[in-house]
Every structure is written in structure tokens, then in C-alpha cells.
N, C-alpha and C positions, 0 to 999 in steps of 0.2 A: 702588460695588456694582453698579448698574446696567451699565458696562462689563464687572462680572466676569461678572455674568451671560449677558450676549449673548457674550463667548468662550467661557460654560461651555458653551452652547446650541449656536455655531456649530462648533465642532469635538466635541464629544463627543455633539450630543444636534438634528444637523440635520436628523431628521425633525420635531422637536418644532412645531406648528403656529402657535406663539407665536410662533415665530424673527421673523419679518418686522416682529411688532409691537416685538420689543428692537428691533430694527433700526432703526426710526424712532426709537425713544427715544434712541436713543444717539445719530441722527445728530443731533439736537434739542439734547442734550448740545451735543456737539460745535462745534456753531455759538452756542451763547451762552457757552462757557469761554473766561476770558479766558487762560488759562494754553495758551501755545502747545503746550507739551509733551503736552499731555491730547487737544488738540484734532487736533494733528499725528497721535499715535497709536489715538485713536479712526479716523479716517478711513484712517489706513492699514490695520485691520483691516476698515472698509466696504469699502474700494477690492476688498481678498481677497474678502470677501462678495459683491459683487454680479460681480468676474471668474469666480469659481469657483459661487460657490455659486448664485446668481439665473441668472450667465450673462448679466446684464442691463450689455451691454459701455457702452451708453451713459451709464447711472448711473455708473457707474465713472468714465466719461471724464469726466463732469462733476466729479469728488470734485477728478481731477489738475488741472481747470480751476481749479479755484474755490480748491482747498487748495495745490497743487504748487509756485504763485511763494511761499508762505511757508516751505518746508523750506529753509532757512537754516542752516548748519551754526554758524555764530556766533551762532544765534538760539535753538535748542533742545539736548539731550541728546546726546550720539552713539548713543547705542541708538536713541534716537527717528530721528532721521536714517538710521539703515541702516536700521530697521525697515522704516521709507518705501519706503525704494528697495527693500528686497527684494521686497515685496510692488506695487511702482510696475511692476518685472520683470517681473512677471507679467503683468500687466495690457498690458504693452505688445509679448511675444508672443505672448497669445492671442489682441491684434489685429494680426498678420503686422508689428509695427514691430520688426525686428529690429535696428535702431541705436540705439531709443529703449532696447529689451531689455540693448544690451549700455552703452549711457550711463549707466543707472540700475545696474547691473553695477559697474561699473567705481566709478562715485561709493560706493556702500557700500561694497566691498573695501580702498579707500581709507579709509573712514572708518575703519574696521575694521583695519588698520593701524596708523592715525593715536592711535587711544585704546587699544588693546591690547584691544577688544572684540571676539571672534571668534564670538560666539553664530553668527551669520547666516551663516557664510563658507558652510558646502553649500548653504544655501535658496540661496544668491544667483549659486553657480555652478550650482545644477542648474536654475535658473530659463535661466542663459545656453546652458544644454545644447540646449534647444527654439530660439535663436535662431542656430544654427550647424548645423541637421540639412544642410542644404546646401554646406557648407564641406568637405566630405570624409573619406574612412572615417579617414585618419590623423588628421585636425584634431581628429578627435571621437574616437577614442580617446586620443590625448594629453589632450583633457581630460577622461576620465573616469577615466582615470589619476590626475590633480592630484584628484582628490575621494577617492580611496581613504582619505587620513587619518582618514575617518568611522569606518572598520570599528574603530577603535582605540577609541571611542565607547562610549559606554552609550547614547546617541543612538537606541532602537529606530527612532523615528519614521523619521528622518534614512536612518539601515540601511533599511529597509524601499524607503526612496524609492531608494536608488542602486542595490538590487538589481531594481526596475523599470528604472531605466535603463540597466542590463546586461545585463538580458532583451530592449527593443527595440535596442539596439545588435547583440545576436545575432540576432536577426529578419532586420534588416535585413542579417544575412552571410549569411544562409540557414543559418544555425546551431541548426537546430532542436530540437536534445535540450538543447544548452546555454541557450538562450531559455524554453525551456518550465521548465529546470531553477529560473533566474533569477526569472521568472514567480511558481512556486508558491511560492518560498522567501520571496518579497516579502509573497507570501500570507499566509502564517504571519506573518511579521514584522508586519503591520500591524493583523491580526485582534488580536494581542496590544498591542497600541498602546493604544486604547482611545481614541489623538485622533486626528480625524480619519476614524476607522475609516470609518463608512458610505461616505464618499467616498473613502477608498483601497481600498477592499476593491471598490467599484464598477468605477473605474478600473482595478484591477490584473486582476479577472476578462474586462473587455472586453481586456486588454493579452495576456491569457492564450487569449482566444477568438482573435485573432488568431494565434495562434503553432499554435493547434488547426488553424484553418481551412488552413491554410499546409504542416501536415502531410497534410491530406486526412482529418482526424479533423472530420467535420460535426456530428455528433447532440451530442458533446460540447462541441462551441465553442456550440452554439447554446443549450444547458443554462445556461454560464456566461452568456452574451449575456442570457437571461430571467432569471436571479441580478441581472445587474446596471441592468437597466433597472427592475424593481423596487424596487431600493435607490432609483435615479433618481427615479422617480415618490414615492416615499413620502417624498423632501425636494425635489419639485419643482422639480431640478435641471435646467438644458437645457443647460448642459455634457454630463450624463451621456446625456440626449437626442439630443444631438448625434453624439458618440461614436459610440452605440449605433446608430444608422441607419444610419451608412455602413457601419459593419462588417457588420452583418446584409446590407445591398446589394452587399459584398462574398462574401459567402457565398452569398447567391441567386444570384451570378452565375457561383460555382463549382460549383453542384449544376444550372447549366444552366436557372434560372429566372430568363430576363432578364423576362418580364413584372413577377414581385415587386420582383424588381433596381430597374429604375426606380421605382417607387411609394416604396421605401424612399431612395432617392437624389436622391428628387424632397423627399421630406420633409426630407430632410439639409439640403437646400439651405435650404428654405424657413426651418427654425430656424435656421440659418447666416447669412441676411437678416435675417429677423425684431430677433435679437438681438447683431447684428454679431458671432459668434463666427467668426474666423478662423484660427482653429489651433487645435492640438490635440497633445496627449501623442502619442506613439511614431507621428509622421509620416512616411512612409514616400513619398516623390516620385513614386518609380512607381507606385504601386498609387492616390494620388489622380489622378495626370496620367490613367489609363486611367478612372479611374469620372468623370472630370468631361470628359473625352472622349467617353465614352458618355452623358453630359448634352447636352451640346453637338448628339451628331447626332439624340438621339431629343428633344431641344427642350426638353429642361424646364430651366428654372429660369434662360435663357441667362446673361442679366445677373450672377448672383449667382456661378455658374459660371466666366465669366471673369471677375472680380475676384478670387477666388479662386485662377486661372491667373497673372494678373499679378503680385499680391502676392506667392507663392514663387517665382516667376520660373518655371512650369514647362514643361518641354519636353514633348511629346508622345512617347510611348511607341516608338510606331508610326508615321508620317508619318498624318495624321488624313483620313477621307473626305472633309474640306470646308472650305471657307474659314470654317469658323464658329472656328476655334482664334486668338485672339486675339496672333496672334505681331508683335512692335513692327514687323516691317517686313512688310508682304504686297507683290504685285508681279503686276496682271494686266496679259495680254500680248493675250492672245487679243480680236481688236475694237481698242478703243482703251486706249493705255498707259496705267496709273492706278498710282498710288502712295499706300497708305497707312500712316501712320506712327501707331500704337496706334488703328487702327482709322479713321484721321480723315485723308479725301483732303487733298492737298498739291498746291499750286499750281506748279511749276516753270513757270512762264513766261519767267523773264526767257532775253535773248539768254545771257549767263553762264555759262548752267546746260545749254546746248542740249551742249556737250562729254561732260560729266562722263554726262547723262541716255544719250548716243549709247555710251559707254565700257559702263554697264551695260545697254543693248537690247544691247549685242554680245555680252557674257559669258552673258547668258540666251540666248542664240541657240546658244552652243557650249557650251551644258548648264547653264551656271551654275555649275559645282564642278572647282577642280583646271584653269583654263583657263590657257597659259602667257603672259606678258609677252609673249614674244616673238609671238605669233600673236595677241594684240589689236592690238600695236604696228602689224604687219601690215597690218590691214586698219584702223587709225584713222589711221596717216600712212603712206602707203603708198612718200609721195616722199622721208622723211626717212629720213637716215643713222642709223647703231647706236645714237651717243650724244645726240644728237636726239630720236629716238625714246624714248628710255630716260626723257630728263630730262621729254617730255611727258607719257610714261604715267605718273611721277611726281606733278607738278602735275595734273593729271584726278584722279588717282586721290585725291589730298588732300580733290578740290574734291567728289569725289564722297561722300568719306566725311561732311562736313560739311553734304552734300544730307541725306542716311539719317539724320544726327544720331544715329543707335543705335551704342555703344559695341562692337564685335565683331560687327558685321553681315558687315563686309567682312576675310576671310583672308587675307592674303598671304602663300604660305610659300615658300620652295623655287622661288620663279620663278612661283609658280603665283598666278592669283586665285581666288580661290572664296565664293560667298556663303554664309554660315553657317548650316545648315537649323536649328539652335533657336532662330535669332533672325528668320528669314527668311520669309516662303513664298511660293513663285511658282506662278501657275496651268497654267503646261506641266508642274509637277513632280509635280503630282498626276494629271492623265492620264498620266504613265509610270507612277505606280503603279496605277491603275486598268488598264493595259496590262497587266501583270503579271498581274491577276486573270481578264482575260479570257484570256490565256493559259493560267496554269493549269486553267479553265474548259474552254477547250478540249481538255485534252490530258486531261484526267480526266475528263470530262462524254464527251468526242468528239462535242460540239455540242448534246449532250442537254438536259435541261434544268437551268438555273439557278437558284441556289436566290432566294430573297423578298431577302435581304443582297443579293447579287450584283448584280438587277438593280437594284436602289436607289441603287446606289453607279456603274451603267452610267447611269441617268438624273443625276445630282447631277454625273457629267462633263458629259453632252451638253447639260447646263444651261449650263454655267460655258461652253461654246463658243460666243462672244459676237460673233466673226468671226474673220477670219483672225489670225495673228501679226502683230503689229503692222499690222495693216489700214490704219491708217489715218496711218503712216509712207512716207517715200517708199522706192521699191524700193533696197533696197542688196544686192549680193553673196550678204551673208552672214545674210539673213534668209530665203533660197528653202529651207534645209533642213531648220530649224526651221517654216516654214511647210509643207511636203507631211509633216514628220513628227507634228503635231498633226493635220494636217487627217486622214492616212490613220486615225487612232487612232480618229479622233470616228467617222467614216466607219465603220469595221466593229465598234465599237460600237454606232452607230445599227442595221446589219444584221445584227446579233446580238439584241440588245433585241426588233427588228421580230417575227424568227424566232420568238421567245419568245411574242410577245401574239399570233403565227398561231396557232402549238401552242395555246395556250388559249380559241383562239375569241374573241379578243379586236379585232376587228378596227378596232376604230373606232382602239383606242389605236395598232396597230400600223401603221392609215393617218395619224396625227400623227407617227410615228416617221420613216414614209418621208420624209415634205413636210419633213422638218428636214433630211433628207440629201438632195433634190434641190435642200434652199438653197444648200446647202451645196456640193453638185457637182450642176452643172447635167447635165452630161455622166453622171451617173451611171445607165447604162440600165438597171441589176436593180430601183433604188429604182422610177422610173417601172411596170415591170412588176409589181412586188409590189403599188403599191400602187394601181395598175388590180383586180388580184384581189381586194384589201381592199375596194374602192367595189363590184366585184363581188357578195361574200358581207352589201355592205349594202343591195345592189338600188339602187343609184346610178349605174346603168349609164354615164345620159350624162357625169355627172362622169368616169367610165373613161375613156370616150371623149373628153372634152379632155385627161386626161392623157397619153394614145396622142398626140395630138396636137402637145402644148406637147412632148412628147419629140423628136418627129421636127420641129418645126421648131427644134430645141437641136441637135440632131446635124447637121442639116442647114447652119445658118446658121456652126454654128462647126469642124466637121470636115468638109462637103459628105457625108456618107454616114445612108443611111437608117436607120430601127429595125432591127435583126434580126428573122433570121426566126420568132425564138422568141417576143421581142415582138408582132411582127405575128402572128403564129398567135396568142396571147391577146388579141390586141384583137378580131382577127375571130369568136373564140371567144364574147366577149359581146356583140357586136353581131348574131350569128345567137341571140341568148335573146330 
């Protein structure tokens, strides 16, 4: 009686404020029955309670600890045994294990087979549907296909849930009449249900907010979004908690409110920590990879953020402004060469390794992407014959792949090598796209000013500029043009930036701007003069005046020729104040 009641409570009546106290009775239950059967199925209805309903992912994980080695399939029921596993399903893609998702999968359908018991078969495929969003538009329509048997169903519950899952399937087409159509029909289907309602009617409104916000229909998604955090709050749910932030931080960031945006994304996260919830109904790759991207550069939450990255394996949207996107392989070049693999420097010392490390300083030197065989071969055995050649760039390139230990780091297609930007990142790749931005800056601004984004992302390069390309390698060939084309990048980025903090009367920042760029290039005589003018406007005269100086004995010592005359008319300019 005690068990029927805490099902009658958790599915028809989960605002009821008693819930938590069935909850303890029964798990109290559960642990003194000696009858496996009772105890097995108690817990498999916690394991659902505390995945969904508490959100409380760690209680859960304890039930699979403590109860999981006794589901015995010659030990209990077979209902009791898929029971398990349907609801084990859940529990272990809503914490991103999507092997564990499709092993407990796989074991009920079997059972399910095995005894002619088919209650479960859609819970247990539409549980595997969340463990496959990554597998591709076909994969995943062929198996929403294989669940259509339902519609044949008196099954409302059952109906209600695959017509959410054929609403985010057209979501994610961009299929927006037909998603929204999906959405509201699930709507209806579940309101009439009567189990479960609170939290599908929750669920399905935030599913439906999303398909809103996606049309550019805002006042209406956000109507639903406060329907559903409501329901959330009034059964103390942080699944529905969870949901409800990102979405809403999805939305502020469509109406052009990134201050909201974050605050809402920063809370996301925090309930996403808090309670180890790692996934979530109608997940959509791109639209997390960009808001946990937009975590990442505005700093909140980093930690929880990139585990969240790693776990769906996700790529970045856009090539990201910073080294903070936690890709299995990063690669700085600039200064000294460093390799980290998920974040954690790596030691390549040995003599072994000095080939394979020289093969990839080569291919980042000639871009990195789409480099051919034949022009590493080139320039790594320069004396060796075709097939020679051939069989070395072979063996390196074996030995190299076994350095990266990342499964598809390294492409080889069509002759070509190329390192793999979703699994890669290298620090010259991101000053060509920061180039990019100063160009278009340029040619739409025409020098003018830069917006608050712009320069942020012009310092977060001249940051990462740590010394030359491979600085601290010995000179070869084939590192001089990779090195003058980062160095010039950094260079009229710093003299752009500088321009910026003049315009704004900024001069102290725009005299730290200069002193990077005459680190940088000694020889560079506009830095020296600007930022004589900057020491100028801080009445720091005589600093000006060593730097007239250190100028002209730089030009002097390493080209024999003096300041110009434009230089020397500004120095003499503040030495008659």
C-alpha cells in the first residue's frame, strides 16, 4: 500500500508536499524486504524519482550502486528486470553516459523478447532516443520510425511522449510549422493523461517555448517558459529548473539581452553542478555548443561548462575567441611549443618523439589543413628518393598519431594531411580568425571606431602572443613564414587597439599597447612615436625622451640609420614643453 501510494503521489499528484516523505518510506521499505522482487522495483521507481523528479542525480547514482549488482535476470521477475533497466536508461542519459543508456537499452529489449513482455519496449527506446541525438539526422530518424508501433496504442501516455519526440526532431530540421504542430498535439495528449501530467505538460511547454523562440515568436515562448517553471517550482523539480534557464538565456540572447543571457546561463550551469544534471530532453548541439561558448568567454561557471563540452563531445559553433574551449588536442606555437591533451601539458621529451613533434611543427607552419605528403616529405627528407620518402612519412606519421593519442585528430585524405578543427586547436588559427575581424573592422569602420566585442577579442589575441612561432626551436626553412605572418597580425592589431585607447583619451592603456609592439618589433618606429605622444599627454616627458632615444639607438645599431624626421620633430616637440 505504501508503494502504491508514493506512485499514486509521484506521477499523478508531484506537487503534493508529502512526496519526499513516501519517498523515504518506501526507500526504508525497500531496504528491509527480503523479497528481491519488491525491493528491485521499489528502487527502480526511486532511481525515476530522484533522475527526474528531485533531479537529485547523485541519490540516484547511489540506488544503481548499492541495488544494480543484484538485477539478476535468474534472480527476479522479467517485468521487474526491464522495469530496472527502463528507468536505469534514464538515469544514465540524463548523466551524458550514453553507453551505459544504450547497455541498459539493449538488456530490457532482450528481456522483453525473451518473456513475451512488451509493456516497456517505447519507454526503453524513447529513453535510447536522448542517447543517440549525435549519431545523425538519419540514425535518428530511422529510430523514430521503429517507435511508431505506439500510435496503434491506446498508450496516451506513451502517444503524447513520441509526439514530443517528433516535435524536437523537427526543431532540430528547422521545421518549424511541423515542430510546433508536434509540440502542441503532445500538449493535448498529455494534459489528458492525467500521469504524469505536471511534468509532461512542464516539459512539453518548455519544448514548445523553444520551437516559439526559433520562429522569432518571443512574448509567446516566454508565456509558456513562466507556465512551465511554475509547474517546476510547485514540485520542486530541478530538472524542470534546469530546462527552464537555458532556455529563457536562449531567449535573452535572441531579444539582444546578453546581460539577462548570462545571469540566466550562469544559473543553468550552477543547477547543472549542484545536481549533476547532464542532459536534457530535445538537445540540440548547436544552440548548447554556442551558449556554453558564451560561458566560457564571459567566465562563468568554466569548470561545469567544459564538462559539459566534453561529455557530448561538442564542437564549437564558430571557431571560439580563446583558448578556454576545452578541445582533446590544443597546440601553442607562439613562444615555446606546448601540447595539451584534455587540457593537461604532455611531456614529449624523449629522442623518439623529436621526428613525429618536427612532422606536426611543419604542418602548423603550412597552415595546418589540407597540407600535401608530398611537400612535408619535401622539407622533412629533403635527400630521400619518392619511395623512401613515402614509407618515412608513413612511420612518423603512425608515430605521430600515437603522440595525440586523440582518435581523428589527424586527417589524411587525398594525399593531403590536415589537423582536425573539432578535435584540434592551434594558437596561430585563432589569430587568422581574429584577422578576419580586424579586416572587416576595417573596411566597414574605415578605421573608425571599434566596437567593446572587437577590442576584447583584439587583446585576448595580443595576449596569446607569447613570442615568436616556435621561438624557441632552431631556425628551419619552413618556420620564416609562419613566423613574419603571426608576427605582422599581432603587430597591426596592437596598432589598431593602440588607435582605439588614443580616440578615447585613454593613454596610459594605449602606452602598454605600444611597449608590447616595440617587444615585439624593436624596429618598429610608429610604436616608438606614438607612444612618446602617450608619455606626452601623461606629462611624463622624460620617459618620452628615453624612448626617442632607445629608438634611435635600435635603428641605429641594427639598420645604421636614424629616427625620421617625423619622429625627431615629435621628440623635439616635447622637449621645447
Amino acid at each position: 500500500m505504501t508503494f502504491a501510494v508514493f506512485c499514486l503521489m509521484m506521477f499523478r499528484q508531484p506537487q503534493n508536499s508529502d512526496l519526499p516523505l513516501w519517498a523515504e518510506k518506501v526507500q526504508r521499505i525497500a531496504e528491509a524486504s527480503p523479497d528481491p522482487d519488491l525491493k528491485i522495483l521499489i528502487s527502480a521507481h526511486l532511481l525515476l524519482y530522484h533522475t527526474w523528479w528531485t533531479g537529485r542525480q547523485a541519490r540516484a547514482g547511489l540506488l544503481l550502486d548499492t541495488v544494480g549488482p543484484s538485477v539478476r535476470p535468474e534472480k527476479i521477475e522479467p517485468l521487474t528486470y526491464i522495469t530496472w533497466h527502463a528507468f536505469e536508461a534514464a538515469h544514465h542519459w540524463m548523466t551524458a553516459d550514453n553507453n551505459g543508456c544504450h547497455r541498459s537499452v539493449k538488456a530490457g529489449l532482450e528481456a522483453a523478447e525473451a518473456s513475451g513482455i512488451h509493456i516497456w519496449d517505447f519507454v526503453l527506446l524513447a529513453q535510447q532516443t536522448w542517447a543517440i541525438t549525435g549519431s545523425g539526422r538519419e540514425a535518428i530518424s530511422k529510430h523514430l520510425r521503429s517507435m511508431d508501433f505506439v500510435m496503434a496504442s491506446n498508450r496516451r501516455i506513451d502517444i503524447f511522449y513520441y509526439h514530443y519526440l517528433l516535435g524536437w526532431e523537427a526543431l532540430c530540421l528547422s521545421q518549424l510549422v511541423r515542430a510546433e504542430e508536434y509540440m502542441r498535439t503532445a500538449l493535448t495528449q498529455v494534459k489528458g493523461t492525467g500521469i504524469a501530467a505536471p511534468f509532461g505538460v512542464a516539459f512539453t511547454l518548455m519544448g514548445l517555448a523553444e520551437v516559439l523562440i526559433e520562429s522569432g515568436r518571443y512574448d509567446e515562448a516566454e508565456g509558456h517558459l513562466r507556465d512551465a517553471r511554475e509547474l517546476g517550482l510547485s514540485m520542486n523539480c530541478k530538472t524542470v529548473e534546469y530546462q527552464y534557464l537555458w532556455i529563457q538565456s536562449l531567449l535573452c540572447l535572441k531579444r539582444g539581452d546578453d546581460t539577462s543571457a548570462m545571469q540566466y546561463l550562469g544559473s543553468h550551469l550552477a543547477v547543472s553542478r549542484k545536481y549533476g544534471i547532464l542532459n536534457h530532453p530535445c538537445w540540440r548541439a548547436p544552440v548548447m555548443a554556442r551558449l556554453y561558448a558564451k560561458a566560457l568567454e564571459s567566465e562563468i561557471e568554466t569548470d561545469q561548462a567544459r564538462l559539459l563540452i566534453r561529455k557530448h563531445r561538442l564542437s564549437p559553433v564558430r571557431p571560439p575567441e580563446t583558448d578556454r574551449w576545452p578541445y582533446p588536442v590544443k597546440i601553442y606555437t607562439l613562444g615555446n611549443f606546448t601540447i595539451l591533451l584534455d587540457d593537461e601539458p604532455v611531456d614529449f621529451g624523449g629522442k623518439g618523439q623529436r621526428k613525429p613533434l618536427t612532422m606536426l611543427k611543419a604542418l602548423i607552419a603550412l597552415g595546418g589543413r589540407e597540407v600535401s605528403e608530398n611537400r612535408l616529405s619535401d622539407m622533412l627528407w629533403p635527400d630521400a628518393d619518392g619511395d623512401s620518402a613515402h614509407k618515412s612519412f608513413e612511420i612518423t606519421l603512425l608515430r605521430l598519431r600515437r603522440l595525440l593519442r586523440k582518435e581523428g585528430a589527424l586527417q589524411f585524405k587525398g594525399g593531403t594531411l590536415s589537423l582536425d578543427p573539432r578535435c584540434c586547436w592551434v594558437d596561430v588559427w585563432l589569430l587568422d580568425e581574429v584577422e578576419k575581424t580586424h579586416g572587416e573592422w576595417s573596411r566597414s569602420a574605415g578605421g573608425g571606431a571599434a566596437s567593446a566585442a572587437t577590442m576584447r577579442l583584439w587583446e585576448k589575441a595580443i595576449a596569446l602572443y607569447s613570442g615568436h612561432f616556435l621561438e624557441s626551436d632552431a631556425p628551419q626553412p619552413w618556420t620564416s613564414g609562419m613566423r613574419e605572418k603571426t608576427r605582422g597580425i599581432v603587430l597591426r592589431l596592437i596598432a589598431a587597439l593602440g588607435r582605439q585607447h588614443e580616440n578615447a583619451a585613454e593613454w596610459e592603456m594605449a602606452a602598454e599597447r605600444y611597449q608590447k609592439g616595440i617587444a615585439i618589433d624593436d624596429l618598429a618606429e610608429e610604436f616608438y612615436r606614438r607612444l612618446m605622444g602617450c608619455l606626452d599627454r601623461l606629462g611624463r616627458n622624460a620617459e618620452a625622451a628615453r624612448v626617442y632615444r632607445a629608438c634611435a639607438s635600435a635603428l641605429s645599431g641594427s639598420l645604421g640609420i636614424e629616427p625620421s624626421e617625423k619622429t625627431t620633430a615629435a621628440y623635439n616637440a616635447i622637449r621645447s614643453r
